[in-house]
N, C-alpha and C positions, 0 to 999 in steps of 0.2 A: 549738866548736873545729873542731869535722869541716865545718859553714858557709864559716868562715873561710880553712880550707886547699882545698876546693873549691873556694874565689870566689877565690883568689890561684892555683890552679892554673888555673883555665879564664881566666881573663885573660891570664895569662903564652901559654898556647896561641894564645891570640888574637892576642896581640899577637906573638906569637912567628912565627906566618903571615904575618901583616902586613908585622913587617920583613923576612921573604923576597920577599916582592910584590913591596916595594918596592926591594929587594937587586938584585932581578934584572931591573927598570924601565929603570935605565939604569947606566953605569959610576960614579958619583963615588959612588955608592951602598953600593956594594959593601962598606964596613966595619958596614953593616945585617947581611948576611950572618950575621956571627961574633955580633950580640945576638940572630937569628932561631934559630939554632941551638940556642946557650944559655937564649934563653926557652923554646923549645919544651922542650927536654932537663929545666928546672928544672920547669916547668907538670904533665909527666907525672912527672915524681917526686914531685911535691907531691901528685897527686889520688892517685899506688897506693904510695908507701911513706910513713913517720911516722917519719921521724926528724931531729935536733934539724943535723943540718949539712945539709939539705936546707933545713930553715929559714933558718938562716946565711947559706945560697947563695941563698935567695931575697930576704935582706936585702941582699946586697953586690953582684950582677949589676944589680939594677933602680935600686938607686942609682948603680952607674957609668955606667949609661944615662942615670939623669935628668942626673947632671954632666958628661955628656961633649954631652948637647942643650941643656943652658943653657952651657956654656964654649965648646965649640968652634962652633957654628952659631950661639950670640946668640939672645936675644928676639927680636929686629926680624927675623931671617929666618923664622921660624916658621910656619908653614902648619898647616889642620888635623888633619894627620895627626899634627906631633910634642906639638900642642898636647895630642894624644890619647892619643898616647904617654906621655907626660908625668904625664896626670893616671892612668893604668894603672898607673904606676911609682912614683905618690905614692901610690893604694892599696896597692898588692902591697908596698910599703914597709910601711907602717901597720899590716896584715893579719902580718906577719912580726915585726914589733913584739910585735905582742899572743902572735902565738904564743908566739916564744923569752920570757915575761913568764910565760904562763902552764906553758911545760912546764919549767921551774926550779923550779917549788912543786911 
């Protein structure tokens, strides 16, 4: 469990730097900003506190991420940075999965 919320925090961190990078790269970018924020804000919550809506929030932020980079940008525009984003967001999904599964028992 303590793996799990580690590897979903330090990814979120990562990835959370990254959309800043890239936030701040060039203008049409800019709605990077408000996920860079939010990853970062949910990553350190997830590595120094335990509780079950920080989980929550790591279920529903990285999923409005992956749907907002397959709806609004398209497959076909995709580069490797969202591709990477992406597969970040399909774990820290997954990872949040199991958690909220296991702290219900």
């Amino acid at each position: 469990m303590q793996t799990l919320r580690y590897l979903s925090g330090t990814l979120l961190v990562i990835s959370g730097f990254w959309h800043g990078v890239l936030g701040f790269k060039t203008t049409e970018n800019r709605p990077m900003l408000a996920f860079a924020v939010a990853y970062l804000v949910l990553g350190l919550l997830l590595i120094f506190r335990k509780t079950r809506l920080v989980n929550i929030g790591t279920l529903i932020i990285p999923l409005a991420g992956f749907l907002a980079a397959s709806i609004k940008i398209g497959w076909s525009n995709f580069d490797f940075s969202l591709y990477t984003f992406v597969v970040i967001d399909l774990i820290v999904i997954l990872c949040s999965i199991i958690l909220l599964m296991k702290y219900k028992k």
